[in-house]
TORGULUM-592537 format. One record per residue (C-alpha): residue number from 1; residue in one letter; z, y, x. Coordinates in Angstrom, 2 decimals, always signed. Layout:
BEGIN
{node NUM,'a',{Z,Y,X}} ...
END
This chain:
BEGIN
{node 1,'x',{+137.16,+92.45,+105.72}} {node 2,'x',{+133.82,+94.15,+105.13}} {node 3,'x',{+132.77,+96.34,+103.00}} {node 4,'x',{+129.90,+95.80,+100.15}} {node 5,'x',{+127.03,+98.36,+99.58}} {node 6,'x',{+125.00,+97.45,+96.20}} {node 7,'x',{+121.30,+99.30,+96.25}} {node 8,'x',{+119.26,+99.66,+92.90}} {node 9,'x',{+115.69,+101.01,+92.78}} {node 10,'x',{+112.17,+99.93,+94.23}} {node 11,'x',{+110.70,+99.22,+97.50}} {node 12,'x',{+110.68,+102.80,+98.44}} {node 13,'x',{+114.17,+103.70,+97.23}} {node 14,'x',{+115.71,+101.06,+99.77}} {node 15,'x',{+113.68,+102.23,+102.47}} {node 16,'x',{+115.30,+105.78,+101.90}} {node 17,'x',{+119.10,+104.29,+101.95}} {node 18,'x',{+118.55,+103.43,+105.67}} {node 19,'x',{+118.91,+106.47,+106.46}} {node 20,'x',{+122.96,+106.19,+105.54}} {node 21,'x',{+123.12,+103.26,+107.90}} {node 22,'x',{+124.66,+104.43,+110.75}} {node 23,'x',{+126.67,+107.10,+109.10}} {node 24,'x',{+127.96,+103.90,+106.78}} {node 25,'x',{+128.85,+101.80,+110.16}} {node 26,'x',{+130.47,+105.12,+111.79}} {node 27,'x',{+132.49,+106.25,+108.82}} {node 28,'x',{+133.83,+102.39,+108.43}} {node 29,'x',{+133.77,+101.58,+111.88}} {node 30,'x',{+132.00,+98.64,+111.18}} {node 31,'x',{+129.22,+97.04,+113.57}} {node 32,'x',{+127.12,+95.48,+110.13}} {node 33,'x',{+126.74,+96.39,+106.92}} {node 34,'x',{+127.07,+93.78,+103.95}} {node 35,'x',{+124.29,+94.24,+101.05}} {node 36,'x',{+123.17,+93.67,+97.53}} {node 37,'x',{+120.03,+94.73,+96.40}} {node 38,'x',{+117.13,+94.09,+94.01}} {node 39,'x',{+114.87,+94.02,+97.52}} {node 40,'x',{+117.05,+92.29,+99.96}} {node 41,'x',{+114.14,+91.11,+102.06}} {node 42,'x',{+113.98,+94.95,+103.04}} {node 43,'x',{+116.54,+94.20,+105.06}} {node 44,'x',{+116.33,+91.13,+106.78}} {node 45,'x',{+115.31,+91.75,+110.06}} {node 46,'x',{+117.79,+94.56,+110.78}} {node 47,'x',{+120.11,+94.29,+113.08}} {node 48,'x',{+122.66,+96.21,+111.50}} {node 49,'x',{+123.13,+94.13,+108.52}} {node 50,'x',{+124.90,+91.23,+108.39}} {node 51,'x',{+124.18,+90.03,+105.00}} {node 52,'x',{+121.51,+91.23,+102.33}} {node 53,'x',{+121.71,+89.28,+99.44}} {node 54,'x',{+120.23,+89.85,+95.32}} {node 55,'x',{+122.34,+91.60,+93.14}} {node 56,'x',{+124.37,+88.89,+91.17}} {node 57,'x',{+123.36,+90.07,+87.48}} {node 58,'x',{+126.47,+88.46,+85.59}} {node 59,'x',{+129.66,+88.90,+88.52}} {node 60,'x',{+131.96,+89.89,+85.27}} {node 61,'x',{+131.20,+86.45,+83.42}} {node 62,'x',{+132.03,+84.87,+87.23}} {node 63,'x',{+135.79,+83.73,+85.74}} {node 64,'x',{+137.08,+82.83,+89.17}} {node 65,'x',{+135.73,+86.56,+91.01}} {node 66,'x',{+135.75,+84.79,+94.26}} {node 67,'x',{+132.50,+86.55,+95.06}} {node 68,'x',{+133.79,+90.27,+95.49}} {node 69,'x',{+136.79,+89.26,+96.16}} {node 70,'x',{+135.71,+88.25,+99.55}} {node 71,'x',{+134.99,+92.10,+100.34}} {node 72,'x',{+137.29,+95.04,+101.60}} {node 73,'x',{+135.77,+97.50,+99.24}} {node 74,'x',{+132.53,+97.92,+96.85}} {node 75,'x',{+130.76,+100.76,+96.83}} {node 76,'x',{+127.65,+101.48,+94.08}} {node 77,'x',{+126.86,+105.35,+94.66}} {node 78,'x',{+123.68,+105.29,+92.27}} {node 79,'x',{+122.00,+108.89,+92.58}} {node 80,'x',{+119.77,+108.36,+89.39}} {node 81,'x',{+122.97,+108.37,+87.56}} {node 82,'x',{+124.51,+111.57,+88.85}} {node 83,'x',{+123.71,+115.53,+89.23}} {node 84,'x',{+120.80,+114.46,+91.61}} {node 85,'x',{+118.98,+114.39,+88.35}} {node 86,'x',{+118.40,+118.19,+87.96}} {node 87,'x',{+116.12,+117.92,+90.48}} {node 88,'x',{+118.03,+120.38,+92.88}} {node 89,'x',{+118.67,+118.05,+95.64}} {node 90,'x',{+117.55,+115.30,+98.00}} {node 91,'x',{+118.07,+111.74,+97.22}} {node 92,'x',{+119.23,+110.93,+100.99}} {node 93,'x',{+121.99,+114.85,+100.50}} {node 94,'x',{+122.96,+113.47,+97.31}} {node 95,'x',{+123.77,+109.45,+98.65}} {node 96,'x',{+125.38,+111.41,+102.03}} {node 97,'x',{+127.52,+113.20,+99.57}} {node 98,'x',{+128.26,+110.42,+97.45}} {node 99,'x',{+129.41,+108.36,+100.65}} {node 100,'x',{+131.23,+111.55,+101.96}} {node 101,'x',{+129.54,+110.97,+105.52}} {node 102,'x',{+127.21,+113.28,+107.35}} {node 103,'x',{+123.31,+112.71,+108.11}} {node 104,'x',{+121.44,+113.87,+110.94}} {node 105,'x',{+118.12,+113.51,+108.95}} {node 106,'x',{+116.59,+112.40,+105.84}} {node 107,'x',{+114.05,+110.43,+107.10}} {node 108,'x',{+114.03,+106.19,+106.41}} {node 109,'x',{+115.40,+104.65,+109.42}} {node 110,'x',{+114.73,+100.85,+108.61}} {node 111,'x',{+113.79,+98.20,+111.39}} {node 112,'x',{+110.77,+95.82,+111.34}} {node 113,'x',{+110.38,+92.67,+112.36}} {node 114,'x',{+109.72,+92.58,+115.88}} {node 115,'x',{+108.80,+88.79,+116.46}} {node 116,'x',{+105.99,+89.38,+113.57}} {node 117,'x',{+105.08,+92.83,+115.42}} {node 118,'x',{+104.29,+90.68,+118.48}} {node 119,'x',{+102.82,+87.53,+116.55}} {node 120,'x',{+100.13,+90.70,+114.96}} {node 121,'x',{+99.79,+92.57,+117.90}} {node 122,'x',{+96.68,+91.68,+118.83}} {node 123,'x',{+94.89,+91.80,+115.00}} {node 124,'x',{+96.06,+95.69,+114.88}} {node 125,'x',{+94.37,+96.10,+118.38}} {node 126,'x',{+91.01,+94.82,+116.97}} {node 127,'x',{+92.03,+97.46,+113.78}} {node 128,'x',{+91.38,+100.72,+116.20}} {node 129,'x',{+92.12,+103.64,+114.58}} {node 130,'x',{+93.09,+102.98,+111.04}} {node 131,'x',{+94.26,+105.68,+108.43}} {node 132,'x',{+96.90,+103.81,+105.03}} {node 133,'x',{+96.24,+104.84,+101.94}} {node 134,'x',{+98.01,+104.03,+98.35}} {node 135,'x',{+97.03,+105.33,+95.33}} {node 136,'x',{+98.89,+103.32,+93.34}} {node 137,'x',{+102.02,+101.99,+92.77}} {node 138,'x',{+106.12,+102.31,+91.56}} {node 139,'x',{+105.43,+100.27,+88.64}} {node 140,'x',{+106.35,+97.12,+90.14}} {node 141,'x',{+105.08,+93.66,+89.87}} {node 142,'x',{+103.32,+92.07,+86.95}} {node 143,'x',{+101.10,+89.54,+86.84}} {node 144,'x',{+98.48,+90.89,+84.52}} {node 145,'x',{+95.89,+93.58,+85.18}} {node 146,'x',{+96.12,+97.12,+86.35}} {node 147,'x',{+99.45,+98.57,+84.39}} {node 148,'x',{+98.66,+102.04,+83.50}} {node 149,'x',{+102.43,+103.25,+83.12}} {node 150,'x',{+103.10,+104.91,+85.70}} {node 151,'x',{+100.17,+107.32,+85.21}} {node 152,'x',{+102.31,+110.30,+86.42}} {node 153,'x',{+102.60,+109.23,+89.89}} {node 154,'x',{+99.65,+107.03,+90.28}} {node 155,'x',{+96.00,+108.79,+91.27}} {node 156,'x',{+92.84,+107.44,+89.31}} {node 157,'x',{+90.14,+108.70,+92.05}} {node 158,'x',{+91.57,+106.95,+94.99}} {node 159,'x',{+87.62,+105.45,+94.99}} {node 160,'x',{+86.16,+108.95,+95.48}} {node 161,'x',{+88.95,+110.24,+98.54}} {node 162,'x',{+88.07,+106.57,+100.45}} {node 163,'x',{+84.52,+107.74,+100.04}} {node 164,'x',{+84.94,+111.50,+101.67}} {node 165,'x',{+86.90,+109.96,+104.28}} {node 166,'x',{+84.51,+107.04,+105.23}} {node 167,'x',{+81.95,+110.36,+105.80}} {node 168,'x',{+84.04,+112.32,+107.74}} {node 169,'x',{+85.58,+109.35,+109.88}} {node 170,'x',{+83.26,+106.94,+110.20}} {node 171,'x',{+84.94,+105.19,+112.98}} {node 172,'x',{+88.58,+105.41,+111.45}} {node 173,'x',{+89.36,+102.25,+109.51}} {node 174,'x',{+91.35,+102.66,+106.05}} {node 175,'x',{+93.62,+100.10,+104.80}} {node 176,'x',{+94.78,+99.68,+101.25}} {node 177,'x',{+98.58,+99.26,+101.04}} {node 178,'x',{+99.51,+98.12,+96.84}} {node 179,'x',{+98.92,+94.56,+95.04}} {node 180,'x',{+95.46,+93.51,+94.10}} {node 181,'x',{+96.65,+93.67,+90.30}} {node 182,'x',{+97.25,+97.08,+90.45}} {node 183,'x',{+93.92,+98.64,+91.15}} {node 184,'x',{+90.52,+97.77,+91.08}} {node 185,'x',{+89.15,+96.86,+94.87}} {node 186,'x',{+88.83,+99.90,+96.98}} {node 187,'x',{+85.10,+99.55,+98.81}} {node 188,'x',{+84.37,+101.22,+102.04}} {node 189,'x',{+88.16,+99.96,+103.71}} {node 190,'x',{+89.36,+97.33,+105.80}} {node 191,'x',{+89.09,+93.77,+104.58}} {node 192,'x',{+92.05,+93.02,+106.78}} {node 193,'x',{+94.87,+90.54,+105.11}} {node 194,'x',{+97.95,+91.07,+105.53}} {node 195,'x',{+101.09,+89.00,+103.78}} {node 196,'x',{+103.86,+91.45,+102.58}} {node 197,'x',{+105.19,+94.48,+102.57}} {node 198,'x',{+106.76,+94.10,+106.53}} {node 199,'x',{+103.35,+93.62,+107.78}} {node 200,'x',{+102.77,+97.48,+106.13}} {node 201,'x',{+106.00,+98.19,+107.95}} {node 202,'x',{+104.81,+97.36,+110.96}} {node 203,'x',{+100.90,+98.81,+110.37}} {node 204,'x',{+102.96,+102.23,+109.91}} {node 205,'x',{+104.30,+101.85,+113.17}} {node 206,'x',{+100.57,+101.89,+114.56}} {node 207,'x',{+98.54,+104.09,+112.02}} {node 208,'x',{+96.77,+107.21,+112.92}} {node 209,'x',{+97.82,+108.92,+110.22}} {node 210,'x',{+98.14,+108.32,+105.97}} {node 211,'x',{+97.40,+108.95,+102.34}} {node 212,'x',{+99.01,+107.91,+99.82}} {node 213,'x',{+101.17,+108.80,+96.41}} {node 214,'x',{+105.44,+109.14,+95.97}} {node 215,'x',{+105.45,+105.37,+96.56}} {node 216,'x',{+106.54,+103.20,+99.40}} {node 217,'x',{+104.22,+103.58,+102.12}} {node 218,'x',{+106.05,+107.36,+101.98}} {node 219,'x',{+108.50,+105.77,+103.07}} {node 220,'x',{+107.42,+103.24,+105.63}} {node 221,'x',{+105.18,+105.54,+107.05}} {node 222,'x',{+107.79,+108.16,+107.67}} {node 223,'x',{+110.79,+106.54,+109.51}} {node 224,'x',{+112.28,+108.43,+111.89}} {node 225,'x',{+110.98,+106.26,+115.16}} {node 226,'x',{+107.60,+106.65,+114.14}} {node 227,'x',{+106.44,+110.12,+114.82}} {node 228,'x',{+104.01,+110.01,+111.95}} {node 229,'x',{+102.60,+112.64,+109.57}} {node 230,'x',{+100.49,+111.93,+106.25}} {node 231,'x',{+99.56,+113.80,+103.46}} {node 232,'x',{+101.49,+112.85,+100.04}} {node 233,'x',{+100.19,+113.22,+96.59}} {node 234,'x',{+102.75,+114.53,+93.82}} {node 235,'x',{+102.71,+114.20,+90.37}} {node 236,'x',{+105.70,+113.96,+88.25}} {node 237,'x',{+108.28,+113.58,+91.27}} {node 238,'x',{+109.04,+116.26,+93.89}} {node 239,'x',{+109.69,+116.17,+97.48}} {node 240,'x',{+112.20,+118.42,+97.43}} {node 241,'x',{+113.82,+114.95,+95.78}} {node 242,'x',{+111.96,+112.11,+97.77}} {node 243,'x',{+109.88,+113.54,+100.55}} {node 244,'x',{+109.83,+115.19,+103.61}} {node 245,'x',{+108.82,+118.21,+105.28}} {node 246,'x',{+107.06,+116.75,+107.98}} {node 247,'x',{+104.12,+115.68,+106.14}} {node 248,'x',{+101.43,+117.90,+104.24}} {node 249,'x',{+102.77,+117.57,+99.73}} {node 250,'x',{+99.78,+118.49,+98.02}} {node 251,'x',{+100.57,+119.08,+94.21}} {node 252,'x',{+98.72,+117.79,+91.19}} {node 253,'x',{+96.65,+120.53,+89.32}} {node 254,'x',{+98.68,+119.56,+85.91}} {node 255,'x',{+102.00,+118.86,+85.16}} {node 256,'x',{+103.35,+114.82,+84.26}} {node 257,'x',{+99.88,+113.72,+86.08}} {node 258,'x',{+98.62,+113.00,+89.69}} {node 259,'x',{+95.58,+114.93,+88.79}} {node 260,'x',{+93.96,+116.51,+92.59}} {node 261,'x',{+90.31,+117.42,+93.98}} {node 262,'x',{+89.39,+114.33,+96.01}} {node 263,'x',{+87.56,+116.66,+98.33}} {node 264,'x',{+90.87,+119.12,+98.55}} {node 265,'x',{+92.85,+116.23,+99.09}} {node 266,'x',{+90.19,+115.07,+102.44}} {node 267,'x',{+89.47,+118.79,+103.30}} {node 268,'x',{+93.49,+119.01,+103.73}} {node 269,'x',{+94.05,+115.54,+105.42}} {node 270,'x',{+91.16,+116.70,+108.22}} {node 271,'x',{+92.53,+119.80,+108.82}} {node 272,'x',{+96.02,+118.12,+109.86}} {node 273,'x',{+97.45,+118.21,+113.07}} {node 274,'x',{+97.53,+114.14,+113.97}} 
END
């Protein structure tokens, strides 16, 4: 029988737990991994998952418990409900220790969708050079206008960092990665459309480089098959907690706000070795 993994969190949170996949599949000797998440579309096209399913919100009222009962074991190692709350350790150290297994890096290791990578291939060619940005974001989905609560990770002159950039690169196309509802339109970047979240996947695959806040293109942008570096914008988080060494963290001038010199952000981003 197969085990069950359950995954809570956002977007970039499940990105992160691929990084436990094939330390999961070793320690269990298992060849897929059976999951239940709040994003299971994250994991759809990967090969090493067998099932990825939403979490069932009421399993206890489920009289019969035929559901789990169908699995060897279930495991729900939740980090934000443990020690990795003082802020001491890294969410991918603190899921490895959880799991007891060992981690060769912290970096997301998800798969994309490869027949959509082919199916774009030649829209991203017409793209050129393109730099991601996202200034925005973490606060999930609503259907109303720009929500203003997470104002400790989010950063307000996004506007002004697109505009330095447009100078300095003038043939480097940006791309806006976030829903329309939660900013106002970015001018000066690329009026390319793209559908969901895996298309962003795949565009990290292919970017020059990226900006962007403790959000999910972090993540996407900084799998471990993608040889990427980008410079991340920190507010309230730390990434001693979520990031990763690789790229440039550039800390916000006050505490419990992304608050950073648009041209100090830039000045930074150009100097980096891409």
């Amino acid at each position: 029988m197969a085990n069950l993994h359950i995954i809570e969190g956002g977007v970039g949170k499940h990105l992160q737990f691929t990084a436990l996949f094939d330390a999961l599949l070793e320690k269990n000797q298992e060849s897929k991994l059976c999951l239940q998440s709040g994003f299971p579309d994250i994991f759809k096209y990967d090969t090493r998952v067998a099932t990825s399913e939403v979490i069932a919100a009421f399993a206890l009222h489920d009289f019969t418990h035929t559901m789990y009962d169908n699995y060897k074991d279930i495991y729900f190692n939740e980090p934000y409900r443990s020690n990795f709350l003082k802020g001491h350790n890294h969410i991918i150290k603190s899921w490895a220790e959880m799991y007891e297994v060992d981690v060769d890096t912290i970096a997301p290791n998800f798969q994309i969708n490869t027949k959509r990578e082919k199916f774009l291939q030649n829209d991203i060619l017409k793209l050129g050079k393109f730099v991601l940005v996202q200034f925005t974001g973490g606060q999930g989905m609503k259907l109303d206008s720009y929500d203003e609560d997470n104002t400790g990770r989010n950063y307000k002159k996004g506007q002004q960092v697109v505009n330095y950039l447009r100078e300095a690169l003038p043939d480097v196309n940006i791309i806006v990665f976030g829903h329309d509802n939660e900013q106002e339109p970015l001018i000066n970047t690329m009026a390319f459309k793209f559908t969901d979240k895996h298309d962003f996947m795949i565009l990290a695959k292919y970017c020059l480089s990226f900006i962007c806040i403790d959000s999910s293109l972090q993540h996407m942008c900084s799998n471990k098959n993608f040889n990427k570096k980008g410079l991340v914008l920190w507010g309230t988080s730390k990434p001693n907690m979520f990031g990763y060494e690789k790229n440039i963290n550039v800390y916000s001038d006050y505490p419990y706000a992304c608050v950073i010199d648009p041209k100090h952000i830039v000045d930074t981003f150009l100097g980096m070795d891409i």
